[in-house]
C-alpha positions as CSV (number, residue, x, y, z in Angstrom):
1,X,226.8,10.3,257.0
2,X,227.2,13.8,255.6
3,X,224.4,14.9,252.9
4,X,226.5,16.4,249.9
5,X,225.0,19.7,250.8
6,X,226.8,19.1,254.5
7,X,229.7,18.1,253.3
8,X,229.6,20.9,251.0
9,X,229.3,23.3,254.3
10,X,232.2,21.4,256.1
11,X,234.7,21.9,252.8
12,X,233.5,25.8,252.6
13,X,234.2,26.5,256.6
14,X,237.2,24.7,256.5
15,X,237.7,27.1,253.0
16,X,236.7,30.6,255.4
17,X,240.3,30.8,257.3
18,X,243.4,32.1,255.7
19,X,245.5,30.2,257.4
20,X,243.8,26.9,256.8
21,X,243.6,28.3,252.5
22,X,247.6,28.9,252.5
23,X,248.2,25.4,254.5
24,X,246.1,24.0,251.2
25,X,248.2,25.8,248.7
26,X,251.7,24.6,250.3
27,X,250.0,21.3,249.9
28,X,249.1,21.4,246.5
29,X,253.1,22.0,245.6
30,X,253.5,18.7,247.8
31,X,253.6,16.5,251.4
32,X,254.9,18.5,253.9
33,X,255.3,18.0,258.0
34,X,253.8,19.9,260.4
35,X,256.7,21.7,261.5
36,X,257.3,22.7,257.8
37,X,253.2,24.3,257.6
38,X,253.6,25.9,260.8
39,X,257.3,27.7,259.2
40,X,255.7,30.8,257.4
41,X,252.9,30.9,260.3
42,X,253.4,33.4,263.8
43,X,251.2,30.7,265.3
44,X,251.8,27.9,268.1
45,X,252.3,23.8,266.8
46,X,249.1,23.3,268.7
47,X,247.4,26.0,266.6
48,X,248.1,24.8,263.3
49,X,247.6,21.4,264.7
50,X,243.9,22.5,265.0
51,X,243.7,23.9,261.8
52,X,245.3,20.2,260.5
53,X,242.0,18.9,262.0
54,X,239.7,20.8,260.4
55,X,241.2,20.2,257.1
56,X,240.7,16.5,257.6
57,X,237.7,16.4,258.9
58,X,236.9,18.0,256.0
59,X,238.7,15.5,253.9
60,X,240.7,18.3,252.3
61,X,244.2,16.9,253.5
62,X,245.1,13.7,255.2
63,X,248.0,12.3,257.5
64,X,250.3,10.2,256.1
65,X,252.7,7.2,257.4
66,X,256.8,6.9,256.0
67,X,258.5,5.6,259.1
68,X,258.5,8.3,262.2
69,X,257.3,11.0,259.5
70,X,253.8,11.7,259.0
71,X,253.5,14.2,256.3
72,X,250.3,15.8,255.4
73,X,248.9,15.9,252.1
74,X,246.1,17.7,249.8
75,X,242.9,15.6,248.9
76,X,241.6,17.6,245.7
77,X,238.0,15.7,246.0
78,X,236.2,18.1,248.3
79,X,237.6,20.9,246.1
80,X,236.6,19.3,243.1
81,X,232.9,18.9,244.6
82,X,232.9,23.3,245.6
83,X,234.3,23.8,241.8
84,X,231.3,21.6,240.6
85,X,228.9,23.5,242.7
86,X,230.1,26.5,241.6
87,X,229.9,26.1,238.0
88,X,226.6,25.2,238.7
89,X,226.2,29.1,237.9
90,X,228.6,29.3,235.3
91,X,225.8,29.8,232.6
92,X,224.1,32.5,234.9
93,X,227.1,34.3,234.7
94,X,227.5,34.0,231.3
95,X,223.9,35.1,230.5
96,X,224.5,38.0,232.7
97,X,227.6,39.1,230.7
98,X,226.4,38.4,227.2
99,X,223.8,40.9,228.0
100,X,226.0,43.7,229.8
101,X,227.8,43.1,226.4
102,X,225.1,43.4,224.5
103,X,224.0,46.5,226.2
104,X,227.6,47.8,225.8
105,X,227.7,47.3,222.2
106,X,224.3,49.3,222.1
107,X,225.6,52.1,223.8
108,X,228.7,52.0,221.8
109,X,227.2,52.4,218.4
110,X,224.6,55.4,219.8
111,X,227.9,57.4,220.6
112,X,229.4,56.6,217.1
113,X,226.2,57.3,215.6
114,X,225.8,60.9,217.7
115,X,229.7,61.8,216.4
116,X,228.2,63.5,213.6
117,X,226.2,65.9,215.3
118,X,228.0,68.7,216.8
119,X,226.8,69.4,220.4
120,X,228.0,72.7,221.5
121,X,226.6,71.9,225.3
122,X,229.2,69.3,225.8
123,X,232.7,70.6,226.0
124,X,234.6,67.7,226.4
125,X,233.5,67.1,222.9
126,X,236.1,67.5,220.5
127,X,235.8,70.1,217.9
């Protein structure tokens, strides 16, 4: 059984190709067959078959059954569990701009406060 953190690693390589990303987002708009993913691809079936497999093993997409059609469909869990583990650093972020805003403001209101002083050694000052 996959640890979270595995799993994690599974959904992110599976996450790494391009192809495999834009297979995900034709997905999300709905089921489609393989012949309909492979369409916009200059790929073989067999190739995009392969990338089909690593989505599922990564339980990003699965196969489904509607007589002789098996359409494949997104399974938003694994991405849910990457957005989760991402926002993990949400307030990092935050932190880090709040205080590049901070510092902005700062430097901001130095340059209003040096407008009054003429500075003849700068001569993209205006006059």
């Amino acid at each position: 059984m996959d640890t979270p953190q595995d799993h994690l690693s599974t959904t992110f390589a599976a996450l790494a190709d391009p192809t495999r990303r834009a297979i995900l987002a034709r997905l999300a708009q709905g089921e489609a067959s393989v012949k309909d993913l492979a369409a916009p691809f200059e790929m073989s079936q067999p190739a995009i078959s392969k990338h089909l497999r690593v989505l599922e093993r990564a339980g990003l997409i699965e196969q489904g059954r509607q007589a002789q059609w098996r359409p494949r469909r997104l399974q938003a869990g694994p991405l849910r569990e990457v957005a989760d583990w991402v926002g993990q650093y949400r307030r990092h972020w935050e932190e880090s701009f709040e205080r590049l805003d901070a510092y902005l403001r700062e430097v901001n209101e130095r340059q209003e406060q040096g407008n009054g002083d003429r500075d003849d050694r700068d001569p993209n000052r205006p006059r």
